[in-house]
DRENMARFI-110073 format. One record per residue (C-alpha): residue in three letters; z, x, y. Coordinates in steps of 0.1 Angstrom, whole numbers, plus 5000, padded with zeros to 4 digits. Example, Ala and Ser with C-alpha at 12.3 -4.5 7.8 and 13.67 -1.06 7.14 Angstrom:
BEGIN
Ala507851234955;Ser507151374989;
END
This chain:
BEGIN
Unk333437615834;Unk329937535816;Unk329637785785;Unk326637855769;Unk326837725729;Unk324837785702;Unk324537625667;Unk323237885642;Unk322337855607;Unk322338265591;Unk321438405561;Unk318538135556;Unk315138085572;Unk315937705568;Unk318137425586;Unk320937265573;Unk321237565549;Unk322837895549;Unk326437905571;Unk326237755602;Unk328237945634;Unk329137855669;Unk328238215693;Unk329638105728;Unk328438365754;Unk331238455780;Unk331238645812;Unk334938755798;Unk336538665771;Unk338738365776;Unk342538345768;Unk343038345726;Unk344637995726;Unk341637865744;Unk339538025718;Unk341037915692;Unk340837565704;Unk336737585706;Unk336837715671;Unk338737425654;Unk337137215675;Unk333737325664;Unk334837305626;Unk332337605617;Unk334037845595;Unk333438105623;Unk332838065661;Unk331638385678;Unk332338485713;Unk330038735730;Unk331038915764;Unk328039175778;Unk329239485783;Unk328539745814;Unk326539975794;Unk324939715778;Unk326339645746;Unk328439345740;Unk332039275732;Unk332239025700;Unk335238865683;Unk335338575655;Unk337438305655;Unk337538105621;Unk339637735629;Unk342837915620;Unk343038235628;Unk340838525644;Unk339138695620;Unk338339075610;Unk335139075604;Unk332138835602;Unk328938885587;Unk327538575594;Unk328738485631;Unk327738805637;Unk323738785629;Unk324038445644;Unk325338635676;Unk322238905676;Unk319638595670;Unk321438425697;Unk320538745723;Unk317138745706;Unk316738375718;Unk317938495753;Unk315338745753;Unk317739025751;Unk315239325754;Unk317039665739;Unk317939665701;Unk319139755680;Unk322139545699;Unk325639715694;Unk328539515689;Unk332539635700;Unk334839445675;Unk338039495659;Unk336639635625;Unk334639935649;Unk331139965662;Unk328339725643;Unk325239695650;Unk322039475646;Unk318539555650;Unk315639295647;Unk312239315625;Unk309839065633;Unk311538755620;Unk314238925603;Unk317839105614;Unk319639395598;Unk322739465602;Unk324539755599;Unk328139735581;Unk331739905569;Unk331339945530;Unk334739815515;Unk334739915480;Unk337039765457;Unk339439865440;Unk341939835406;Unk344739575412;Unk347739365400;Unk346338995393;Unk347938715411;Unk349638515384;Unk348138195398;Unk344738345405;Unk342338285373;Unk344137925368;Unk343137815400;Unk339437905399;Unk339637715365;Unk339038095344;Unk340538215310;Unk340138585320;Unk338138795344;Unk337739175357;Unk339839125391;Unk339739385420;Unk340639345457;Unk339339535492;Unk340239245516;Unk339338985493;Unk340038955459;Unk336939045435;Unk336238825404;Unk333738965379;Unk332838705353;Unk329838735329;Unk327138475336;Unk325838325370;Unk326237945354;Unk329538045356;Unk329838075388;Unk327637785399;Unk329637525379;Unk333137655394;Unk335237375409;Unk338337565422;Unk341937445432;Unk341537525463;Unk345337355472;Unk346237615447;Unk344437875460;Unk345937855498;Unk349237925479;Unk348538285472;Unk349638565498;Unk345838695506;Unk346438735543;Unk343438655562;Unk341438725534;Unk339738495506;Unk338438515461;Unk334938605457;Unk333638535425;Unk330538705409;Unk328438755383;Unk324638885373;Unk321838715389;Unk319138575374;Unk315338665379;Unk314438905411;Unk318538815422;Unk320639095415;Unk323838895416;Unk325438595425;Unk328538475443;Unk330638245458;Unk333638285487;Unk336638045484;Unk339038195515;Unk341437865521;Unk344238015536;Unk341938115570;Unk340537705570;Unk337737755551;Unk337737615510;Unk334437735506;Unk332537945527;Unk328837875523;Unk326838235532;Unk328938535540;Unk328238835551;Unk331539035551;Unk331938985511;Unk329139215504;Unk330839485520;Unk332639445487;Unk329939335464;Unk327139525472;Unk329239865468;Unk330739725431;Unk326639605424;Unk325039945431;Unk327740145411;Unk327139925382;Unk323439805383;Unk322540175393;Unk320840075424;Unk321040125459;Unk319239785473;Unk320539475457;Unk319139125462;Unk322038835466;Unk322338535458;Unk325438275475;Unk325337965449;Unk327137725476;Unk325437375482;Unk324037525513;Unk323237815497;Unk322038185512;Unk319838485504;Unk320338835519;Unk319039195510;Unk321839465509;Unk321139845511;Unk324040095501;Unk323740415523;Unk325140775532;Unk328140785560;Unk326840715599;Unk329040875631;Unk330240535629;Unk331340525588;Unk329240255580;Unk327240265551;Unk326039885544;Unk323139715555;Unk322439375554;Unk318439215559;Unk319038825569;Unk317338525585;Unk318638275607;Unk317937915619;Unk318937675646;Unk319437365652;Unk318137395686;Unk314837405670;Unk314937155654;Unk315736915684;Unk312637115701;Unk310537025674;Unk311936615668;Unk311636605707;Unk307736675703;Unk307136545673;Unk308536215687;Unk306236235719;Unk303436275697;Unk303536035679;Unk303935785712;Unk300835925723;Unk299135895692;Unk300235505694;Unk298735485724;Unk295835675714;Unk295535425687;Unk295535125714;Unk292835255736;Unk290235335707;Unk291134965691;Unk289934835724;Unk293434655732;Unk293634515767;Unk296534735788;Unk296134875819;Unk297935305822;Unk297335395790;Unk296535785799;Unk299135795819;Unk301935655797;Unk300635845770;Unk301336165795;Unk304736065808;Unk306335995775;Unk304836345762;Unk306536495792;Unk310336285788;Unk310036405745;Unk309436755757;Unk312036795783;Unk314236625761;Unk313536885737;Unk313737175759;Unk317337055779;Unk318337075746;Unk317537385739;Unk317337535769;Unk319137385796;Unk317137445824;Unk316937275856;Unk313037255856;Unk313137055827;Unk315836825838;Unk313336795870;Unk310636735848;Unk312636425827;Unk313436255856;Unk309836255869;Unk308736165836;Unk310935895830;Unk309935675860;Unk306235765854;Unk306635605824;Unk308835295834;Unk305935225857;Unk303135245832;Unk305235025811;Unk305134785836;Unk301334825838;Unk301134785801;Unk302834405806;Unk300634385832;Unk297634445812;Unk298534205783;Unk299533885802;Unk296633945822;Unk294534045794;Unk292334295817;Unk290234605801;Unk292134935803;Unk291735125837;Unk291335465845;Unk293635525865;Unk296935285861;Unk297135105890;Unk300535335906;
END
């Protein structure tokens, strides 16, 4: 069975930044084990799997390559960009998941999406906590994830964790956040260490600031925050604190995403143009080939497809490749042509 698979990077406006996800679109959701599977085979920290509904919303469920997950900030926008890319027409899309009703509306180039708040709250700290983040002392709090409050951002930037260490500690599918003040127009910082689900460092999250953005606004005063994630990938997002919905959520995320299927759609053309710039280049310098215009249109027409199957797919395209391919075998054979016989460039390639 051929499944649609995407490759999204969210919470950036970048490639190869932010968190990249796997969103698999299903006519039904396949058995667990099997989706399990995709997701460690895909080594994302979260593969999402998206089943349309009857009334038109969609069933989604996360997979990280341990375990199934709770909830997923990031899988989740790359799901809604996903639908946008399908030209999915009705938004904001609604999402049925195991943390409730979320949904995702879209703003030009940007997504928000609407989330449970988790505040956190007071707790015991793990014995083996602080030493295996490599801190002397911290405020520590816990929703799902543990909460580390230390004082400056460096702080959290140079962190170098024992992640074997950190595995260890009973967390369930949860992970340690660690965060601090931001810096400039960032209202704070933070990173996501959550081991004991197969990730040691998750590189943008989403589902953290269900925590974070609740702890920020009570203690910066403020209801719209500006993150920061200070992973080597690194992510931005803008989180809004708000009253109770009918469905009890009350935080709002604004976040880009990327994918790599774009950049294969651009790397396709880019490569085709600069073949026909080549051969551009060997016309006006008067070099003796016969097909040039020709060539030059064929090997436009295999980068594009190229692209586009990549992207897309579709069965025109793969039409248009094959065409395009022997179109330009042919006026490759013309070129030799032209040089051994050393002949003046024709008009119309000799096919």
């Amino acid at each position: 069975m051929a499944i649609p698979y995407y490759h999204v990077d969210a919470f950036t406006g970048e490639l190869f930044a932010g968190n990249p996800a796997g969103v698999c679109i299903l006519s039904a959701f396949l058995a667990d084990s099997i989706m399990q599977k995709i997701a460690a085979e895909n080594r994302h920290s979260e593969t999402a799997f998206v089943v349309p509904r009857a009334d038109g919303d969609f069933d989604l469920r996360w997979f990280t390559p341990k375990v199934e997950d709770d909830l997923c900030g990031h899988a989740t926008l790359a799901s809604a960009y996903v639908l946008a890319l399908r030209k999915h027409n009705v938004w904001p899309v609604r999402f049925h998941t195991c943390s409730g009703m979320l949904t995702v509306a879209q703003d030009q180039d940007s997504f928000e999406m609407d989330f449970p708040a988790r505040p956190p709250q007071p707790c015991e700290t793990p014995v083996d906590l602080l030493p295996a983040l490599g801190l002397k002392a911290a405020l520590v709090m816990k929703s799902r994830d543990y909460l580390v409050v230390v004082d400056q951002a460096e702080q959290v930037r140079a962190l170098s964790p024992d992640i074997a260490a950190l595995a260890k500690l009973d967390i369930g599918i949860g992970g340690t956040i660690v965060t601090a003040p931001g810096e400039g127009d960032v209202d704070y910082v933070c990173r996501f260490f959550p081991p004991s689900v197969g990730i040691d460092e998750d590189p943008a999250t989403g589902s953290i600031h269900c925590t974070l953005a609740p702890y920020w606004a009570g203690r910066l005063g403020k209801d719209t925050l500006r993150a920061q994630q200070l992973s080597v990938r690194g992510g931005y997002m803008q989180c809004t604190i708000g009253g109770e919905s009918p469905a009890g959520h009350a935080c709002t995320f604004t976040a880009h995403a990327a994918t790599s299927i774009k950049a294969r759609v651009i790397l396709g053309t880019v490569v085709a143009l600069v073949f026909s710039l080549l051969l551009l280049y060997v016309k006006v310098t008067n070099l003796k080939v016969y097909g040039l215009a020709e060539c030059a249109f064929a090997i436009f027409s295999c980068g594009v497809s190229i692209a586009r199957m990549s992207a897309l797919f579709a069965k025109t395209d793969i039409l248009v490749f094959v065409t395009s391919l022997y179109l330009m075998i042919r006026s490759f054979d013309n070129i030799k042509k032209g040089f051994e016989e050393n002949k003046e460039p024709t008009a119309k390639g000799g096919w």
